[in-house]
Backbone as JSON, one array per atom type, in Angstrom:
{
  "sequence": "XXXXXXXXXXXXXXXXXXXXXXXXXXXXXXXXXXXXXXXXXXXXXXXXXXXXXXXXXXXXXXXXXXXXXXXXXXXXXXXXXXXXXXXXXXXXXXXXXXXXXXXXXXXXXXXXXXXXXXXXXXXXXXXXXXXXXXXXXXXXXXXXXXXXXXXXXXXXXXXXXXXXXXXXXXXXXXXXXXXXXXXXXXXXXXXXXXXXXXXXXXXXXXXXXXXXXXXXXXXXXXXXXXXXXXXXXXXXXXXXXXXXXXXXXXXXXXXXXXXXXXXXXXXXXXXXXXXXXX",
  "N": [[141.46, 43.83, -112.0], [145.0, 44.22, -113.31], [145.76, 45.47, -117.03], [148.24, 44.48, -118.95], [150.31, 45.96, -121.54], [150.59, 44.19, -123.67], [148.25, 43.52, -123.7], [146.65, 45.52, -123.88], [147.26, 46.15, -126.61], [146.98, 43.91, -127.97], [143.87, 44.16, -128.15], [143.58, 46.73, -129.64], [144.86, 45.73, -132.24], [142.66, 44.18, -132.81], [140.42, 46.08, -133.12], [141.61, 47.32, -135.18], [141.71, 45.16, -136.89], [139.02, 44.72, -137.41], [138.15, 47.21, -138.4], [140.05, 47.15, -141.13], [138.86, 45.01, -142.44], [137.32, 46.2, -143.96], [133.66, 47.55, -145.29], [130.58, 46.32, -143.56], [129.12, 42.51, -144.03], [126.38, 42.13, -145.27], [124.29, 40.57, -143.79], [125.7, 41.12, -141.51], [124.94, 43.57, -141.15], [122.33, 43.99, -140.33], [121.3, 43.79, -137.4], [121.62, 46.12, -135.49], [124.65, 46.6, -133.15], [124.66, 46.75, -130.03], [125.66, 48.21, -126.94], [126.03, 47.31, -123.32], [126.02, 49.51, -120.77], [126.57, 49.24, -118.62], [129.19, 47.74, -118.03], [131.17, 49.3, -118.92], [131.1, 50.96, -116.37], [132.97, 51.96, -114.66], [134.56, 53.81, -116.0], [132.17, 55.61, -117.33], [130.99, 56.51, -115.05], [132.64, 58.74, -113.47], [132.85, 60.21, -116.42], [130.77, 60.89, -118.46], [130.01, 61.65, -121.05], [132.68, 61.93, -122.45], [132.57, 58.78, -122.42], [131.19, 57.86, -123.88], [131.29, 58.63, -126.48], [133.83, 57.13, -127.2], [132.8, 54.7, -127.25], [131.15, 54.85, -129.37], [132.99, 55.35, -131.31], [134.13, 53.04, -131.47], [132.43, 51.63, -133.09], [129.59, 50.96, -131.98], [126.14, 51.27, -132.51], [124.02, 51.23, -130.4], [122.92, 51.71, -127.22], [122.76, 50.65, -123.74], [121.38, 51.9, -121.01], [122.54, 51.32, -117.49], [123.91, 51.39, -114.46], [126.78, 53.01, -113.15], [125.71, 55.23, -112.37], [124.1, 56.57, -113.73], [121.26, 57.55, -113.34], [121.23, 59.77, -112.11], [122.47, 61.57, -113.31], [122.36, 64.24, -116.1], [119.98, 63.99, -118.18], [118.74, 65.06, -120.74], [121.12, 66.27, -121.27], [122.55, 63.74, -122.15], [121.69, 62.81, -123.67], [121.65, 64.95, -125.63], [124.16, 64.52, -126.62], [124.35, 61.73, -127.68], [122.87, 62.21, -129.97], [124.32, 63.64, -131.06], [126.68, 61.82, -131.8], [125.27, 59.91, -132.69], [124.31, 57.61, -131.71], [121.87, 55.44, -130.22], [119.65, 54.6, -127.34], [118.07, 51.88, -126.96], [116.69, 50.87, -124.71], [116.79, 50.94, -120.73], [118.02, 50.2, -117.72], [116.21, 49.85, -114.8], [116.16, 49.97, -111.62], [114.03, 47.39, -109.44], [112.49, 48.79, -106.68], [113.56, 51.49, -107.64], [111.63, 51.76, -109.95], [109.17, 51.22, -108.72], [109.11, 53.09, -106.41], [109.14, 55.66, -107.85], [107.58, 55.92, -110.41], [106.73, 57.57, -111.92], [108.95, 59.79, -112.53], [110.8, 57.42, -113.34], [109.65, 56.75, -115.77], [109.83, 59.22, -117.02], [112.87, 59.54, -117.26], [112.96, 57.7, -118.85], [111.86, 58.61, -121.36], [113.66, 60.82, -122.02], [115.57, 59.94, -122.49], [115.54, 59.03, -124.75], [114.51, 56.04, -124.49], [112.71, 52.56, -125.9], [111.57, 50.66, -123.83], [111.61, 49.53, -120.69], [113.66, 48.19, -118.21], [113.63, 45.97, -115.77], [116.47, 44.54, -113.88], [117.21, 42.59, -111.89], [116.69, 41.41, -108.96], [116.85, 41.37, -105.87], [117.66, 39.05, -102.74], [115.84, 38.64, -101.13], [113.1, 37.94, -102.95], [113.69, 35.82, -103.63], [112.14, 33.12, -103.01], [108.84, 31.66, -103.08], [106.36, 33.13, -102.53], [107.21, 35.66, -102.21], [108.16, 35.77, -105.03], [106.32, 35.38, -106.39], [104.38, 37.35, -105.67], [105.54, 39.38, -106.83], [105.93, 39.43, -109.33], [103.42, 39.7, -110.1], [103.36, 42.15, -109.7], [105.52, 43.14, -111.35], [103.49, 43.04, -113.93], [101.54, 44.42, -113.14], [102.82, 47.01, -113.62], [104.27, 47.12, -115.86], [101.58, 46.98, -117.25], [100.52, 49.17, -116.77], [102.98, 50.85, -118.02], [102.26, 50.19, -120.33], [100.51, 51.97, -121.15], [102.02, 54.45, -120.57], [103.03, 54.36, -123.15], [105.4, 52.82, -123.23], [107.54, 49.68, -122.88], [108.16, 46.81, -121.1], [110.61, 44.72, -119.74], [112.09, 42.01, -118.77], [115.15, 40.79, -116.68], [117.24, 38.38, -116.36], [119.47, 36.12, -114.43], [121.14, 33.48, -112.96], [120.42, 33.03, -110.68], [117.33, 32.73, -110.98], [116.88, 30.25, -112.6], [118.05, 28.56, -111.12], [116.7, 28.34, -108.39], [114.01, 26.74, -107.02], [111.59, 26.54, -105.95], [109.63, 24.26, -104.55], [109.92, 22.72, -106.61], [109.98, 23.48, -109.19], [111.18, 26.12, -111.08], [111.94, 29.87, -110.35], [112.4, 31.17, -112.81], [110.26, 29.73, -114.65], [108.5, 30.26, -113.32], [107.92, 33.03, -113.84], [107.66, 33.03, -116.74], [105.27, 31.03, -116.35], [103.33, 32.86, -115.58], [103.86, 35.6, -115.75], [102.63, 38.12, -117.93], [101.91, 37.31, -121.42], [101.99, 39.37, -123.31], [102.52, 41.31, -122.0], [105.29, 41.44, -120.57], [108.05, 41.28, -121.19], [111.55, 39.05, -122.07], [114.58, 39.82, -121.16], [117.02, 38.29, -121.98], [119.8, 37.15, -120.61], [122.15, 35.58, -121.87], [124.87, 34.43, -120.71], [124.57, 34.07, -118.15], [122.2, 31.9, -118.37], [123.34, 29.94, -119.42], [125.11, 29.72, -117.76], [123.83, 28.46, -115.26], [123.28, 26.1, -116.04], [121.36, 25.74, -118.47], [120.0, 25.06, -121.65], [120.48, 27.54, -123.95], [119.31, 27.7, -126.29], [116.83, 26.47, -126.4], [115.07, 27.38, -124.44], [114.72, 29.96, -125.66], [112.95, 28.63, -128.07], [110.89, 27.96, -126.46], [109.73, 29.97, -126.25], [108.82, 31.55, -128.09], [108.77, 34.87, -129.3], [108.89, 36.3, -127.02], [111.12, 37.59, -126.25], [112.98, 39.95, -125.86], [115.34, 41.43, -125.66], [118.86, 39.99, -126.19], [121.45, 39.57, -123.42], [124.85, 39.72, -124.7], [127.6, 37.73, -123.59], [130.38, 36.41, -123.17], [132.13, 32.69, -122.24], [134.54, 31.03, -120.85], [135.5, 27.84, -120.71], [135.99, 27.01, -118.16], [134.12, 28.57, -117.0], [134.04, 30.84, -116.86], [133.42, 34.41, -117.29], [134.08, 36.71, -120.33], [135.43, 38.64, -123.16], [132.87, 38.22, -126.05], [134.05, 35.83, -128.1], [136.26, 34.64, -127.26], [135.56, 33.06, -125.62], [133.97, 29.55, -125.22], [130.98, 29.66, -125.93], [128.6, 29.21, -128.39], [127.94, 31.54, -130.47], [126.56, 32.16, -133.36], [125.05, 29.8, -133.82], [123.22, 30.52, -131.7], [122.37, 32.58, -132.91], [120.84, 31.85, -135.04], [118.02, 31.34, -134.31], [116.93, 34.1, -133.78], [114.51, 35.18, -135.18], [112.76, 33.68, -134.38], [112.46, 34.03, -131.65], [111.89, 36.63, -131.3], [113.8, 38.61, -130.53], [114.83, 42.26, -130.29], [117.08, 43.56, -129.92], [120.66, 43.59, -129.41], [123.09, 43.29, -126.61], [126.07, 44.12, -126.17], [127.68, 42.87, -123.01], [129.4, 42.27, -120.13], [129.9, 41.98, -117.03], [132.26, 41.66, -115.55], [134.45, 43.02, -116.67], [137.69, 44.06, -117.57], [139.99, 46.51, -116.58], [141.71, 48.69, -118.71], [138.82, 48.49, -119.96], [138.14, 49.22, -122.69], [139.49, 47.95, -124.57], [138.59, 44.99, -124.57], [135.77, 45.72, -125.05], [135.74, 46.47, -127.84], [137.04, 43.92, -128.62], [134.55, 41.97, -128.21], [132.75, 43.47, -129.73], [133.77, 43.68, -132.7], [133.59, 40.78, -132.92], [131.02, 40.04, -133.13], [130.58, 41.26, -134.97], [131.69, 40.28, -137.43], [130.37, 37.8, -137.28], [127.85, 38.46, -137.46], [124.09, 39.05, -137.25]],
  "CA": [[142.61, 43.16, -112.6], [145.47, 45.36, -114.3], [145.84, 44.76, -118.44], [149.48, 44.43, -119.4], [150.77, 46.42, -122.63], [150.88, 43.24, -124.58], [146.96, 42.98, -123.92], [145.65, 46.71, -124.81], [147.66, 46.16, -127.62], [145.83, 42.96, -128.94], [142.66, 44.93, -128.18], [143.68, 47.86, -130.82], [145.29, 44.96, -133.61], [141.05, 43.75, -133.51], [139.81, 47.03, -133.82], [142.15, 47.9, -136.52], [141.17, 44.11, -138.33], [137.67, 45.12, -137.92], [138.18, 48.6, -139.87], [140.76, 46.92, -142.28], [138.23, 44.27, -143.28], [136.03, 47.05, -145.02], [132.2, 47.3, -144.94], [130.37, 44.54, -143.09], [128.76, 42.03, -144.98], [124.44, 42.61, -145.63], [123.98, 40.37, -143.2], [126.45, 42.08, -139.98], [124.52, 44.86, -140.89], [120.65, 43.27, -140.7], [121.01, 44.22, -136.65], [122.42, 47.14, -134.64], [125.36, 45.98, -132.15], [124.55, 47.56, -128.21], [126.44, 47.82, -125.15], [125.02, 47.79, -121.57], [127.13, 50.53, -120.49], [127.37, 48.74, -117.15], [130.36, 47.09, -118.73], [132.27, 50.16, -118.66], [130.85, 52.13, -115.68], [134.11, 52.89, -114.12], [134.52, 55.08, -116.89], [131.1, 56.58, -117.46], [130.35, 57.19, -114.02], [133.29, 60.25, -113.78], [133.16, 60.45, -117.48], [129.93, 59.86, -119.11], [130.62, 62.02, -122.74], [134.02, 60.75, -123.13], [133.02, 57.68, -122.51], [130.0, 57.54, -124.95], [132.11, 59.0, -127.82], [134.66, 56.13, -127.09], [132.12, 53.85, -127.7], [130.89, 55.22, -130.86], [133.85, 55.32, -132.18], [134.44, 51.63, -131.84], [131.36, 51.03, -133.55], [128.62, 50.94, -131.4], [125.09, 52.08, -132.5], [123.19, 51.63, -129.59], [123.7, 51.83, -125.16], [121.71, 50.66, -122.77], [122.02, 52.41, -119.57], [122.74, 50.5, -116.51], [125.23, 51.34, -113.47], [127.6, 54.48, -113.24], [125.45, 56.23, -111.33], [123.3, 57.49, -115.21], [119.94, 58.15, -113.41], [121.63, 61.05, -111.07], [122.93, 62.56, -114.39], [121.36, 65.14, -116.46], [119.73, 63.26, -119.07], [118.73, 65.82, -121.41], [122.57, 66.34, -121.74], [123.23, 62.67, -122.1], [120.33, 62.65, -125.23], [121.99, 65.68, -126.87], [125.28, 63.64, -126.8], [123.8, 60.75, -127.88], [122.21, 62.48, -130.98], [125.64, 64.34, -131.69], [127.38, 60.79, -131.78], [124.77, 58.52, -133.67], [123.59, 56.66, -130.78], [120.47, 55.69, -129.48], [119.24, 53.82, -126.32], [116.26, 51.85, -126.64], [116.26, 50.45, -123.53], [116.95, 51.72, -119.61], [118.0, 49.65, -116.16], [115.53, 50.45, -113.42], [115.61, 48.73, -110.77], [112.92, 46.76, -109.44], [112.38, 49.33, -106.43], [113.42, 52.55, -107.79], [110.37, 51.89, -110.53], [107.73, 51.02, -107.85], [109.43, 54.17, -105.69], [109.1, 57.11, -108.72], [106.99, 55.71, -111.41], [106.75, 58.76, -113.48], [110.46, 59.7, -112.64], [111.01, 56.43, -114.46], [109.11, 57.19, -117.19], [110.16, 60.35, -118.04], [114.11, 59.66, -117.43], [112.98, 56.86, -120.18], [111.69, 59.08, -122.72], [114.24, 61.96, -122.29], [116.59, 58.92, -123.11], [114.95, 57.96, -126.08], [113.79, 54.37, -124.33], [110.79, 52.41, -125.3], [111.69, 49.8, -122.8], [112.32, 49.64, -119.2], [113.99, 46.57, -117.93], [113.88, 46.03, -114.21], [117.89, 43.98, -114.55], [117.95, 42.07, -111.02], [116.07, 40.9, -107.61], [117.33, 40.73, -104.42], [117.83, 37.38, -102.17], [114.13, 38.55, -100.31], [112.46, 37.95, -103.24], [113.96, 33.96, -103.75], [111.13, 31.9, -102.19], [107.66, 31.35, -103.93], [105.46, 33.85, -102.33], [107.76, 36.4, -102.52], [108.39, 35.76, -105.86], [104.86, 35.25, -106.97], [103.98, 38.7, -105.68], [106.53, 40.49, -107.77], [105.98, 38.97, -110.96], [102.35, 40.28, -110.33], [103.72, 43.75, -110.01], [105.93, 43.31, -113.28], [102.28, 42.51, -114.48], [101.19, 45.9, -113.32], [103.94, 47.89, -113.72], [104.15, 46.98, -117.31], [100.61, 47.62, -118.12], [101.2, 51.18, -116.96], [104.12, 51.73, -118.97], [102.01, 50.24, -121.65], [99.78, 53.23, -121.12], [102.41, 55.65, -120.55], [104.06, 53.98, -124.14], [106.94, 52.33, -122.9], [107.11, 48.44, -122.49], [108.51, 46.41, -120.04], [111.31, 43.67, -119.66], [113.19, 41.65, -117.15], [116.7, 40.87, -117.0], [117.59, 37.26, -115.52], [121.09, 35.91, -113.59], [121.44, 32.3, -112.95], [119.53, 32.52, -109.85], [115.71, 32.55, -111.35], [116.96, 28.98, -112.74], [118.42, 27.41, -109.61], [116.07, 28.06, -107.28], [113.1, 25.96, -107.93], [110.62, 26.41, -104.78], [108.55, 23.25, -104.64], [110.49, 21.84, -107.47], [109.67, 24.8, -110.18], [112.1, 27.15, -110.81], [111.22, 30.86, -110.54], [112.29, 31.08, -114.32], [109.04, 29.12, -115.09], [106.93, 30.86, -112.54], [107.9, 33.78, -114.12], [107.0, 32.78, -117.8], [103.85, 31.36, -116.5], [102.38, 33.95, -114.74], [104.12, 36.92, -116.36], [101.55, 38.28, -119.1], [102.93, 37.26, -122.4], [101.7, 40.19, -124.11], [103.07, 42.79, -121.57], [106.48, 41.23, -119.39], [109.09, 40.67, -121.91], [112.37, 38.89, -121.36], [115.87, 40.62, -121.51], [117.62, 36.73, -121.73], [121.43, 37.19, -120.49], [123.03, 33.97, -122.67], [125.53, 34.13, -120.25], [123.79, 33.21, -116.82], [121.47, 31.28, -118.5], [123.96, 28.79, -119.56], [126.24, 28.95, -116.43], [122.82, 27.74, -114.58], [122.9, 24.43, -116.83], [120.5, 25.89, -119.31], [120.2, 25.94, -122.45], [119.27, 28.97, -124.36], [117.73, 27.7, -127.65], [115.73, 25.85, -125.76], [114.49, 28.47, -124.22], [114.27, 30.57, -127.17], [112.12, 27.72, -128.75], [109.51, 27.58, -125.85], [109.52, 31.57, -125.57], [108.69, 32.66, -129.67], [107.97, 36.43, -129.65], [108.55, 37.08, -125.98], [112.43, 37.26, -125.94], [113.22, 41.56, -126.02], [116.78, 41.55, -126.32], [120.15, 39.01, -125.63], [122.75, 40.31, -123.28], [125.58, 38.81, -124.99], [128.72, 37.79, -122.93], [130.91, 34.78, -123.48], [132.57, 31.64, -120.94], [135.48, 30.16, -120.83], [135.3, 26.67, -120.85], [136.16, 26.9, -116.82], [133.23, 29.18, -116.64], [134.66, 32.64, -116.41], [133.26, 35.71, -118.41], [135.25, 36.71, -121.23], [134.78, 38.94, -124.19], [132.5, 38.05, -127.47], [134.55, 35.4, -128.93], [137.04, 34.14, -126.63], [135.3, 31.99, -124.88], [133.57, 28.47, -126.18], [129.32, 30.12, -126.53], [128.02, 29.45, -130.29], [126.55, 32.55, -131.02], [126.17, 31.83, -134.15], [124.24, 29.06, -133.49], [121.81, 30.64, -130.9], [121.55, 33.58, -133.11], [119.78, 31.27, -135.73], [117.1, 32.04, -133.69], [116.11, 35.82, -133.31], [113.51, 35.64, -136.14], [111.79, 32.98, -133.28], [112.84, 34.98, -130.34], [111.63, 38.3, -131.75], [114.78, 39.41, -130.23], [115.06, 43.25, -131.01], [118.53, 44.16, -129.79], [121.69, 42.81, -129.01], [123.7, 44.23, -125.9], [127.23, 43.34, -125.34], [127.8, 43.36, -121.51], [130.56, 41.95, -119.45], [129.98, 42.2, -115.55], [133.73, 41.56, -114.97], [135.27, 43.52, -117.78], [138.69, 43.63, -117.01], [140.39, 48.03, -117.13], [141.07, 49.73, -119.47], [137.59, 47.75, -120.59], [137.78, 49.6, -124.04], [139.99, 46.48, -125.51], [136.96, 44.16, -124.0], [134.22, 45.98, -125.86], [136.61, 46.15, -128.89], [136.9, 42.37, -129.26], [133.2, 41.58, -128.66], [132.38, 44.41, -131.06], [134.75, 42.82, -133.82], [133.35, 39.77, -132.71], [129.97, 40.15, -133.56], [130.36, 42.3, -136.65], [132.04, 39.16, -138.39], [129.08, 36.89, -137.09], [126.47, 39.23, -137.9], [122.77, 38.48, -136.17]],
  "C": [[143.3, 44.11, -113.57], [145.61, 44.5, -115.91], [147.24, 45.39, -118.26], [149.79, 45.61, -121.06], [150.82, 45.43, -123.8], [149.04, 43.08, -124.83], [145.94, 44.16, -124.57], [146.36, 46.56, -126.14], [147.02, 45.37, -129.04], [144.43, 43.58, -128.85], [142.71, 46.08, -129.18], [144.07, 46.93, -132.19], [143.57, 44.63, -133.45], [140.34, 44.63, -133.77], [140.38, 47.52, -135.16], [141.7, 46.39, -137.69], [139.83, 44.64, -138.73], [137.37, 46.24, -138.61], [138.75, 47.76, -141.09], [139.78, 46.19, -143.47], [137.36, 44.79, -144.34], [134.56, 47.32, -144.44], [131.63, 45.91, -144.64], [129.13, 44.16, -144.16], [126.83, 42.55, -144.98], [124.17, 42.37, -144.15], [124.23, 40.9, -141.55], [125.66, 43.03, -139.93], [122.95, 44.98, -140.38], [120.3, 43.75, -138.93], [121.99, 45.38, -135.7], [123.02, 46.18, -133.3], [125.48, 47.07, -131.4], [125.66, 47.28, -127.57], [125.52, 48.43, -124.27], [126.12, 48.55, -121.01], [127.2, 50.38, -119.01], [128.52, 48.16, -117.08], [131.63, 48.39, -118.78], [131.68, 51.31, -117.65], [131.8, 52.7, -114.44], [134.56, 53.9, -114.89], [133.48, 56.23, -117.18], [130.87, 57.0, -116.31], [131.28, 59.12, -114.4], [133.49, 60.88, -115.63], [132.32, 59.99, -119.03], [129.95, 60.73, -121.26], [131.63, 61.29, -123.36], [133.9, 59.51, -123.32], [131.75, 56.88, -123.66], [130.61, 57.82, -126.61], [133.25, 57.72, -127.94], [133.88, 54.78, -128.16], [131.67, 53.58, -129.05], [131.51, 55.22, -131.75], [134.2, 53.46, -132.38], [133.56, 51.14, -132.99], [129.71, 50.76, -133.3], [127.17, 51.82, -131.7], [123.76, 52.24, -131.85], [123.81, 51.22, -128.12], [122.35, 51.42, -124.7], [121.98, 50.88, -121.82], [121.6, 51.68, -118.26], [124.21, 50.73, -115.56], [125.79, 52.94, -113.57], [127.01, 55.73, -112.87], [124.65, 57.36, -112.86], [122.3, 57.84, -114.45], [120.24, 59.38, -112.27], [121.84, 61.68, -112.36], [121.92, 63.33, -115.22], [121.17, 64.51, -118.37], [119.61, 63.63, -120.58], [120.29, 65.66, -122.49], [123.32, 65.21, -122.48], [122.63, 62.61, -123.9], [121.46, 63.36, -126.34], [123.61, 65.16, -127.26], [125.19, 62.48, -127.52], [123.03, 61.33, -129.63], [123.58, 62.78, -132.05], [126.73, 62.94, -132.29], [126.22, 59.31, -132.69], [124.3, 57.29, -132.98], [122.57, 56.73, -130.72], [120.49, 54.28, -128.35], [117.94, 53.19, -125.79], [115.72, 51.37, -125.84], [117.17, 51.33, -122.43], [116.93, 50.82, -118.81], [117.14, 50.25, -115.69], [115.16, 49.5, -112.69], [114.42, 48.91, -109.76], [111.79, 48.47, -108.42], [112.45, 50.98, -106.61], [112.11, 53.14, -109.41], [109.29, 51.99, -110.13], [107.52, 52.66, -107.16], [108.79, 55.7, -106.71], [109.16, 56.54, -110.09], [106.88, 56.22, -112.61], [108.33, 59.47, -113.37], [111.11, 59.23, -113.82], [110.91, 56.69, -115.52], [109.7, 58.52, -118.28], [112.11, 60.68, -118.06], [114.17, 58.73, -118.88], [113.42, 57.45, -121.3], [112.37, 60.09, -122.77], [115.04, 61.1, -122.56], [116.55, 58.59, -124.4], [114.31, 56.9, -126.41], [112.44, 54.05, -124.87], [110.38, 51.15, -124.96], [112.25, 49.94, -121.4], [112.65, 48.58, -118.77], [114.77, 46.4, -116.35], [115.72, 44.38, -114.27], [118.0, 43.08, -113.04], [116.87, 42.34, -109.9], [116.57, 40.41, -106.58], [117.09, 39.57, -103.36], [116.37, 37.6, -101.15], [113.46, 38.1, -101.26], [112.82, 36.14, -104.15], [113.3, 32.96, -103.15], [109.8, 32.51, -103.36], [106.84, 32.29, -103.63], [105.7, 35.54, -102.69], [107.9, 37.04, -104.05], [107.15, 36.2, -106.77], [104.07, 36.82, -106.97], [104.8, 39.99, -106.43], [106.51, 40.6, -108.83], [104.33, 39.33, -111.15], [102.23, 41.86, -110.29], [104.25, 43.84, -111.45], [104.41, 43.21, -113.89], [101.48, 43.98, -114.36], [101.78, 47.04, -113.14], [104.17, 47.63, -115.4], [102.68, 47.52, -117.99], [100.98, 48.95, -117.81], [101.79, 51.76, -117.47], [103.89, 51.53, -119.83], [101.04, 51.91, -121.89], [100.35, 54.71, -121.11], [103.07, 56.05, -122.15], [105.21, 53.87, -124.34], [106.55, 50.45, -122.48], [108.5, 48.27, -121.11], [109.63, 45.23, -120.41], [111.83, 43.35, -118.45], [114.29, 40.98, -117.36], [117.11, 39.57, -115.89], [119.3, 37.02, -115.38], [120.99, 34.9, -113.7], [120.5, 32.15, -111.75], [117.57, 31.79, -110.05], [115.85, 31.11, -112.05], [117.46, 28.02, -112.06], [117.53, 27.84, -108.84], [114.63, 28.23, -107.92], [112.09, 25.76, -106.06], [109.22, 25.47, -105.04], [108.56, 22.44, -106.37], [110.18, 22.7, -109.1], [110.43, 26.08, -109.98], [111.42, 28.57, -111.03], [111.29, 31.57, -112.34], [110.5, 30.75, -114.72], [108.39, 29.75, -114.6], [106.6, 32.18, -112.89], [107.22, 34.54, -116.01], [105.21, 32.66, -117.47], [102.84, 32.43, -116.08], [102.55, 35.42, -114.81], [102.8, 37.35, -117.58], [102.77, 38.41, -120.16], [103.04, 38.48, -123.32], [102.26, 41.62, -123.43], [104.71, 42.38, -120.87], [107.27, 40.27, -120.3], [110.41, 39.54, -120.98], [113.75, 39.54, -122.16], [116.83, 39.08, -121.39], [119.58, 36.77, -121.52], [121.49, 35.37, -120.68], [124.01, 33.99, -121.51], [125.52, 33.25, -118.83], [123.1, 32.36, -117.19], [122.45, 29.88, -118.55], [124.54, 28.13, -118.21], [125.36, 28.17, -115.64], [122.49, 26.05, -115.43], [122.17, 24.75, -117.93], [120.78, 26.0, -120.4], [119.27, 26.74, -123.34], [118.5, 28.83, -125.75], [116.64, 26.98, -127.16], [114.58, 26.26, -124.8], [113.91, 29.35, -124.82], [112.82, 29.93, -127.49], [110.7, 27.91, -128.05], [108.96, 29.52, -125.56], [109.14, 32.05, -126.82], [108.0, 34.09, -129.22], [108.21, 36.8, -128.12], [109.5, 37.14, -125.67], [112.47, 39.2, -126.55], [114.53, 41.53, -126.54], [117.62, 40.31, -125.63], [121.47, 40.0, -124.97], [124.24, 39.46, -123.54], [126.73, 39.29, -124.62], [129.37, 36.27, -122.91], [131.56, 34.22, -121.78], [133.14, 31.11, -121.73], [135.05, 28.75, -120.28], [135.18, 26.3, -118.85], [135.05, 28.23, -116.35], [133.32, 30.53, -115.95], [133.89, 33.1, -117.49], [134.11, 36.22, -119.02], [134.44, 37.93, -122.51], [134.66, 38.41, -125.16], [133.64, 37.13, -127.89], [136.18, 34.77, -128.31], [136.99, 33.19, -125.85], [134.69, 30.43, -126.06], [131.59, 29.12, -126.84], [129.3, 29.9, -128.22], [127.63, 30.22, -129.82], [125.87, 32.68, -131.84], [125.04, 31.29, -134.24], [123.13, 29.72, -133.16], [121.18, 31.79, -131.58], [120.32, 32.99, -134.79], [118.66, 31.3, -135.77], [116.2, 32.7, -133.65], [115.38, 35.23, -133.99], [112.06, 34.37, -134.95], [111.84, 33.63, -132.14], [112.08, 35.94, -130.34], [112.27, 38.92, -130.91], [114.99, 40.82, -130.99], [116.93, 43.9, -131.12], [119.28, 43.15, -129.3], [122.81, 43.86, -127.96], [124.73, 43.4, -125.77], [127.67, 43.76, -123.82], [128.77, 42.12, -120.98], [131.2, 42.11, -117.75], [131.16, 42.57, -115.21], [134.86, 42.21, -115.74], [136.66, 43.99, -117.36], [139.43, 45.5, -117.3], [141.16, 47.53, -118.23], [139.87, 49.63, -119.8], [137.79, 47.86, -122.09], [138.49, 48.25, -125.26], [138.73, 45.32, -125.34], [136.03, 44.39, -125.08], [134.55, 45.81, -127.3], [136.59, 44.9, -129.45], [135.53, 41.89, -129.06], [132.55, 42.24, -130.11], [132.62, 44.03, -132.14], [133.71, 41.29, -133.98], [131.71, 38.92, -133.63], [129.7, 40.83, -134.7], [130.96, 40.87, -137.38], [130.87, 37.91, -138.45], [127.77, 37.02, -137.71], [125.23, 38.61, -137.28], [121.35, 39.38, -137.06]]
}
């Protein structure tokens, strides 16, 4: 979808409120505001410096890498960019198969990243029935201890599907709580799918204390579109009442559908969440 001149425009008047306003208050400052840099990986893919300095400049003091084609890139390079700019990345996409495929790969694209999480972000429509399911969530089970051993943990990254489909009347959400180890198979909780699936997320929160890793926070329009931070109807506020039950560590803003240029997008979540604070 193209942005108009009237719309990058309101995207630079919220970055300029969010400088004008000054230093953020104690509390804005109490957690570091992420992006899942899958949110802008039409940019990072051909343009992953520029597009990390972009970021930084908005505000951003941490990335989590996901999409744009980062685990072909030369990571090293990405680090010493990443050091030069005030970032850090304490988590890493890997999906489900290319963790099982090149284990120590994984591992060591982690820690040349800086990660000391890996978060398998998504499961393909084979692994949506009960047996299927059941046997995967016993790999996260040993695929996590390993990376506890290598000293890297583990997370998983839910959609809307793991709460609609309920094989034998139990959704794989649940089958995934119960039978995940609580002590090794975090959760990465996207607020955004969770809701669109009917759910809601303090209620989730509530029954999950201490095993909630990070929130990928992305707002909905009332007609159930994705939107950036603060345009849509989501309390965040609200759900971020929370973290200290969650033991939520990070906060990623991500935006599947982010609309080009993106950088106005990340801009108004960014803003968004610095006035909220978490």
């Amino acid at each position: 979808m193209m942005i108009d001149r009237r719309q990058w425009m309101a995207g630079g008047v919220a970055l300029a409120t969010t400088i004008a306003a000054g230093p953020l208050t104690a509390q804005a400052r109490k957690r570091k505001i992420g992006l899942q840099l899958y949110t802008v990986r039409e940019l990072f893919g051909p343009d992953p410096t520029g597009t990390l300095e972009k970021v930084a400049k908005i505000g951003y003091r941490e990335v989590e890498y996901g999409g744009g084609g980062y685990d072909k890139m030369d990571h090293a390079a990405l680090r010493k960019t990443m050091n030069r700019l005030g970032l850090t990345a304490p988590s890493i996409h890997v999906g489900y198969e290319a963790l099982t495929a090149d284990f120590d790969g994984s591992v060591k694209m982690a820690k040349t990243l800086g990660a000391d999480t890996i978060v398998v972000p998504y499961m393909g429509e084979t692994f949506r029935n009960a047996d299927a399911w059941k046997e995967a969530v016993a790999d996260f089970n040993r695929l996590a201890e390993r990376l506890k051993k290598s000293g890297l943990d583990f997370a998983y990254h839910n959609h809307d599907f793991e709460f609609r489909v309920k094989p034998g009347g139990v959704s794989l959400f649940d089958m995934l709580v119960k039978d995940g180890d609580p002590a090794l198979v975090k959760i990465e909780l996207d607020l955004f799918w969770a809701i669109d699936a009917g759910e809601d997320p303090k209620a989730i929160i509530k029954r999950l204390p201490g095993r909630i890793y990070a929130y990928h926070v992305k707002d909905r329009t009332a007609d159930g579109k994705m939107t950036s931070v603060g345009k849509g109807v989501v309390d965040f506020a609200d759900i971020f009442t929370l973290n200290a039950a969650a033991g939520v560590k990070h906060l990623y803003v991500e935006n599947d559908q982010s609309p080009a240029p993106y950088l106005p997008d990340i801009t108004t979540s960014f803003g968004t969440l610095s006035r909220i604070g978490a």
